[in-house]
C-alpha positions as CSV (number, residue, x, y, z in Angstrom):
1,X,118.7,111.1,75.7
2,X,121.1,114.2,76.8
3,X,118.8,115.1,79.4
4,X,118.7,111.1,81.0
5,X,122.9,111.2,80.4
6,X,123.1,114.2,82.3
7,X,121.2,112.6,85.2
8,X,123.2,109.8,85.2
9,X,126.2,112.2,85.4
10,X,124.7,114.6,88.3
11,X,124.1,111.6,90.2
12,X,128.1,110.0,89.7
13,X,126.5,106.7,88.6
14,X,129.7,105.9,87.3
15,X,133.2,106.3,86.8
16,X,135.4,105.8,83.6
17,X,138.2,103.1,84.1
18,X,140.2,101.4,81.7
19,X,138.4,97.9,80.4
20,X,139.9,95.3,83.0
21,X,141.3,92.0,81.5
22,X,138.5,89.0,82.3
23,X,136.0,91.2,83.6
24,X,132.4,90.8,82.4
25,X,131.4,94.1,81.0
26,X,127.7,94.4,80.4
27,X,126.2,95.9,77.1
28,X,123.2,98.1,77.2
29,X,120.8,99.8,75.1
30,X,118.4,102.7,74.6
31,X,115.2,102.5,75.4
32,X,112.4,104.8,74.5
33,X,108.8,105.2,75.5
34,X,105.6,107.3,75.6
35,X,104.7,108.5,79.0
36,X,101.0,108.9,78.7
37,X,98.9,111.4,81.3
38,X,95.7,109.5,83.4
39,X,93.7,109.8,80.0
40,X,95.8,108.0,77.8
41,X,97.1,111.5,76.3
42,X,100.8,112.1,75.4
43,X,102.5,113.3,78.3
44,X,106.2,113.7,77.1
45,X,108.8,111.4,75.5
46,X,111.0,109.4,77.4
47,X,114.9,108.0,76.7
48,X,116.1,105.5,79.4
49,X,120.1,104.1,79.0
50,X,119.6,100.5,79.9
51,X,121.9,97.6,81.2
52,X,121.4,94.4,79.7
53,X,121.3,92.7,83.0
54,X,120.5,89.3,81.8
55,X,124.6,88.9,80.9
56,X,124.9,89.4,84.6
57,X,126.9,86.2,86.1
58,X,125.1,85.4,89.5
59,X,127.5,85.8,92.7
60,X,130.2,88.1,90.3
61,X,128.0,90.6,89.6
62,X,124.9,90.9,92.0
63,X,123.9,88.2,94.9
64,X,120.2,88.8,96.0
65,X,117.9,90.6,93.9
66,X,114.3,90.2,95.7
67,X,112.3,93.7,96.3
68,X,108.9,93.9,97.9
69,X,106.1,96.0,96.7
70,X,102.8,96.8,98.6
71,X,99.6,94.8,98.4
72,X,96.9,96.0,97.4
73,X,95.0,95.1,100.7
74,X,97.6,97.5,102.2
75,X,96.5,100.3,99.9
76,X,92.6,99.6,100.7
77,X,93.0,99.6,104.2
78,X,96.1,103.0,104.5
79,X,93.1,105.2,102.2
80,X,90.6,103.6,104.6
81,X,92.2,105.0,107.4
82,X,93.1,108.4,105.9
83,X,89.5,109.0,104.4
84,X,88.2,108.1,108.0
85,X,90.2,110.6,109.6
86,X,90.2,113.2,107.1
87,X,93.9,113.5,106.6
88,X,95.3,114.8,103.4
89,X,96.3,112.1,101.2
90,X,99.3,113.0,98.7
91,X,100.8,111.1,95.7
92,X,105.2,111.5,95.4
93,X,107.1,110.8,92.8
94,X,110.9,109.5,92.3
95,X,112.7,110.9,89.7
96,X,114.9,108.2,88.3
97,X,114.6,106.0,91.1
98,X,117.0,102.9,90.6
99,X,119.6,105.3,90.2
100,X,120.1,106.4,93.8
101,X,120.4,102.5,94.7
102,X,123.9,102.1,95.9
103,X,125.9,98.8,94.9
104,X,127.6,96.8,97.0
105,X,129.2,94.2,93.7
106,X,131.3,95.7,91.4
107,X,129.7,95.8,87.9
108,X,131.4,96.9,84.7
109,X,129.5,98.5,81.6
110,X,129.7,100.0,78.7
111,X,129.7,103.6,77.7
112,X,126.3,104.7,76.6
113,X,125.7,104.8,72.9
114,X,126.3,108.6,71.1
115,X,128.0,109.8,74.5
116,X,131.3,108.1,74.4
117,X,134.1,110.0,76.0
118,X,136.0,110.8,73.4
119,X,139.1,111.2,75.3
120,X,138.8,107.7,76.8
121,X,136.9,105.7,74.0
122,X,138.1,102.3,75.3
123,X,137.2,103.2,78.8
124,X,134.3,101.3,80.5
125,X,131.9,102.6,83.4
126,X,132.7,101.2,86.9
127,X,129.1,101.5,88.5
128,X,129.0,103.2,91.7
129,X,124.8,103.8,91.6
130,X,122.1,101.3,90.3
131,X,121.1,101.4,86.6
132,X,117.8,100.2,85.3
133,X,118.0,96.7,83.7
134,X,120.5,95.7,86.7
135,X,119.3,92.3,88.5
136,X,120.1,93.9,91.9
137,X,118.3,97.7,91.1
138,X,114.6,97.3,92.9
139,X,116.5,95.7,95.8
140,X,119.4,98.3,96.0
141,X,116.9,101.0,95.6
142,X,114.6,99.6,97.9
143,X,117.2,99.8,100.7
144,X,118.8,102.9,100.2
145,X,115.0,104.6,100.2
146,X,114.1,102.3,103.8
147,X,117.3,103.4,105.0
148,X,116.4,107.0,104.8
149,X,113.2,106.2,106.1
150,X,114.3,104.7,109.1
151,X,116.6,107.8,109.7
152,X,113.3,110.1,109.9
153,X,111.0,107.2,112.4
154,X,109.4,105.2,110.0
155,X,108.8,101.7,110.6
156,X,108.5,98.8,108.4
157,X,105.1,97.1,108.9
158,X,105.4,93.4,110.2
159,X,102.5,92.6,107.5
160,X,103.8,94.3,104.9
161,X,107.3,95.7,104.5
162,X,106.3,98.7,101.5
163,X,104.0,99.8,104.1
164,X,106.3,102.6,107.1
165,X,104.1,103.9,110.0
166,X,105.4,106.6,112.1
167,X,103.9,107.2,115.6
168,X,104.4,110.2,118.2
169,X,102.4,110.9,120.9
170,X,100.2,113.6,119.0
171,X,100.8,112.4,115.3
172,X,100.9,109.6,112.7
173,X,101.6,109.0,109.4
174,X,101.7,105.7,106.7
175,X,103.8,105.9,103.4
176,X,103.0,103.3,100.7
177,X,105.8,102.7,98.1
178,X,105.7,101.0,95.2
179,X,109.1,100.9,93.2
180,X,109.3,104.7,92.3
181,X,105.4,105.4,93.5
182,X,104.4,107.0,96.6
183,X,101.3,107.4,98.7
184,X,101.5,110.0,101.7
185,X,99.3,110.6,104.5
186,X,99.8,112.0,108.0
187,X,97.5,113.4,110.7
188,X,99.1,116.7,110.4
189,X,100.0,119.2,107.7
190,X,103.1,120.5,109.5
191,X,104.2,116.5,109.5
192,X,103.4,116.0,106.2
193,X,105.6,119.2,104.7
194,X,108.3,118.2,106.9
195,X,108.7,114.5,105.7
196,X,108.3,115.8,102.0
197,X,110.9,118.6,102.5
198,X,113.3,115.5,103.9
199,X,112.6,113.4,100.9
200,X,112.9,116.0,98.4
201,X,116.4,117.4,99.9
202,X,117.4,113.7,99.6
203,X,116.2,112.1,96.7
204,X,115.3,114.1,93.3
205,X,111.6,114.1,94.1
206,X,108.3,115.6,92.7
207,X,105.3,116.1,95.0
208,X,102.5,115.6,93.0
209,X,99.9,116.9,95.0
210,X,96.8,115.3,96.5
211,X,96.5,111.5,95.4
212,X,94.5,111.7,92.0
213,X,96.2,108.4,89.9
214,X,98.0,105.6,91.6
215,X,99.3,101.8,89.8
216,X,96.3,102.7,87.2
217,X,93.6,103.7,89.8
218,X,92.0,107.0,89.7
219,X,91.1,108.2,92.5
220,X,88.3,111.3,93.2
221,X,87.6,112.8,96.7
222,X,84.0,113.1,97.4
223,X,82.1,114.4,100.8
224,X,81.2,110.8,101.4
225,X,84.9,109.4,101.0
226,X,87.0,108.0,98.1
227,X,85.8,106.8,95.0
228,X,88.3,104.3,92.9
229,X,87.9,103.5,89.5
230,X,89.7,101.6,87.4
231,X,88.1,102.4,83.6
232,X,91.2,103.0,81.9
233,X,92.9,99.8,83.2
234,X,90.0,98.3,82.2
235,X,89.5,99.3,79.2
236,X,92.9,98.3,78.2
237,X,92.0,94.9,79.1
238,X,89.3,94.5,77.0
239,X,91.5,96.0,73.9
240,X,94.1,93.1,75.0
241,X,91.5,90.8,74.6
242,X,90.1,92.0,71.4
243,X,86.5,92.7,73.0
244,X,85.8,96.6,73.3
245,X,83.0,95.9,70.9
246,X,81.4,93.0,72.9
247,X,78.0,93.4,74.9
248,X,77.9,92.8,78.5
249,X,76.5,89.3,79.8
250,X,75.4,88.4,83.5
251,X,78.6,85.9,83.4
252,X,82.1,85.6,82.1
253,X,81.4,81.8,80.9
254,X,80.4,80.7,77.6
255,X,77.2,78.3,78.2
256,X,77.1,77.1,74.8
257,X,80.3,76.2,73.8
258,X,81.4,72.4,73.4
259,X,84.3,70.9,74.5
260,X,86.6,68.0,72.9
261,X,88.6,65.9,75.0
262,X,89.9,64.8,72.5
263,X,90.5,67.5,69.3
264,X,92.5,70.2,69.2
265,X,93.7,72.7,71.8
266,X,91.6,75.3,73.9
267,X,93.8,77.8,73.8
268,X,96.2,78.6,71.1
269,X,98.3,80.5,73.1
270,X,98.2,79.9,76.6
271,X,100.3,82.8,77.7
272,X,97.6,85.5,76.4
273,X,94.9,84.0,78.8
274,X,97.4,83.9,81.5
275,X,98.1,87.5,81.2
276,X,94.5,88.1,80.6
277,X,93.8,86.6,83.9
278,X,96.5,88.0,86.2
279,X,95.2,91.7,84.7
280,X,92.0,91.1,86.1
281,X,93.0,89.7,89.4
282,X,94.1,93.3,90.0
283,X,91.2,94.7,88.7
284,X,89.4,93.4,91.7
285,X,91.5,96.5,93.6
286,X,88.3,98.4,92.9
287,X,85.9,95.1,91.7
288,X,86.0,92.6,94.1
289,X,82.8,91.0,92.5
290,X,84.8,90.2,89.5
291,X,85.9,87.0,92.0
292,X,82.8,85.9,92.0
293,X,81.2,83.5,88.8
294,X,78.5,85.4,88.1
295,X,80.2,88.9,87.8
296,X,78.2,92.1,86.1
297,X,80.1,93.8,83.9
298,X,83.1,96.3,85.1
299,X,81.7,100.0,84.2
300,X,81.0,100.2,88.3
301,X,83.9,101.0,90.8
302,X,84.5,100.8,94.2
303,X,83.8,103.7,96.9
304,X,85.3,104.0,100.1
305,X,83.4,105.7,102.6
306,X,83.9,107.4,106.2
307,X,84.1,104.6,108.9
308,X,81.7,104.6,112.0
């Protein structure tokens, strides 16, 4: 907790004003979490001051709030490309990335809970930077970081705008971002240095070295390519579902079960299935036959390989 307050105050997310009559002043909460390492391991422990953005009064306190992220076609084809070429591919991470979003509404909150000011205990916090749980953070974020991008060449792709291409006459490089995520890859190793020296000076950054785990893929480099797997996504899918125990079939559909039009429901909770459903959709990242009705089971992954 004093180590997230002391970002917060390093990065003059907000300034202490006295409570203004009629103003909505949004509550917010601590909210802790595990952060776990590619093999489920304990990584460290996490404490997060969040708004309670859901008291937020649409067109007083934030306007627009959509945010892109990249599609997963668009990571397939950038790694194509990379692994094809040879170029390096790096993984970046934001440090406390909806806080360098700058706001362009002005949102009142509270003081965070256990680091009141105790000179000014009836003061409220006059947001100048994004906080997590605000309606507007992806989007605030999301064009403060294009912004800077712009500033160093990139260029929004026209088929996906998470994906920024920069071309010279002897070099190239793609960046991927997804919310605080970051994939890297240029044609050069001078390039490459230079645009993570530019990030880092501007945003509180952490280069994490050659791409490894990305949005629950791992990812090995092999002489023949890539290889992407998704076990531990997996995995956690089948847990979800209450079927790490089951035995593989040749296909996902039940051939002797009999349905009622008439008795009872098929699903007792519809929501489960739905989440069940959208988790595999992006498990075809790596298993692409999972589309298909008579899918194997999912211990295989997907390789990508040098192009002709």
């Amino acid at each position: 907790m004093q180590e997230e307050f002391n970002a917060l105050m390093s990065n003059n997310t907000w300034c202490l004003v006295p409570r203004p009559a009629g103003a909505n002043v949004i509550s917010g909460k601590w909210v802790f979490r595990h952060k776990l390492h590619p093999d489920g391991s304990l990584a460290r422990y996490k404490a997060r001051w969040v708004v309670r953005g859901f008291k937020q009064e649409h067109g007083v306190d934030y306007d627009e709030t959509f945010s892109p992220v990249i599609k997963p076609a668009t990571i397939r084809t950038v790694l194509s490309i990379a692994t094809s070429a040879s170029w390096p591919i790096h993984q970046l991470d934001v440090k406390n990335a909806f806080l360098h979003g700058t706001l362009s509404e002005t949102v009142f909150c509270e003081q965070p809970a256990g680091f009141v000011d105790p000179s000014h205990p009836s003061h409220v916090c006059k947001l100048t930077k994004s906080l997590y749980g605000l309606k507007q953070a992806p989007r605030t974020w999301f064009l403060r970081f294009t912004s800077f991008l712009h500033k160093l060449g990139f260029q929004a792709s026209k088929a996906d705008t998470s994906l920024f291409i920069m071309h010279s006459t002897h070099h190239s490089a793609y960046l991927l971002l997804y919310v605080d995520d970051i994939i890297l890859t240029a044609s050069s190793t001078h390039l490459h240095r230079h645009i993570v020296q530019c990030l880092c000076h501007e945003f509180s950054m952490t280069d994490l070295g050659p791409l490894q785990h990305f949005l629950g893929i791992h990812v090995t480099r092999t002489p023949n390519g890539l290889f992407l797997g998704q076990e531990q996504y997996a995995l956690g899918i089948l847990k979800r579902a209450g079927m790490e125990n089951c035995n593989p079939v040749s296909t996902p559909i039940d051939t002797k079960s009999k349905l009622s039009a008439s008795e009872g429901s098929l699903l007792a909770n519809p929501t489960t299935y739905r989440s069940i459903a959208g988790a595999l959709q992006y498990l075809t990242l790596t298993r692409p036959d999972l589309t298909c009705c008579d899918a194997p089971g999912i211990s295989e992954a997907s390789h990508f390989h040098d192009l002709p």
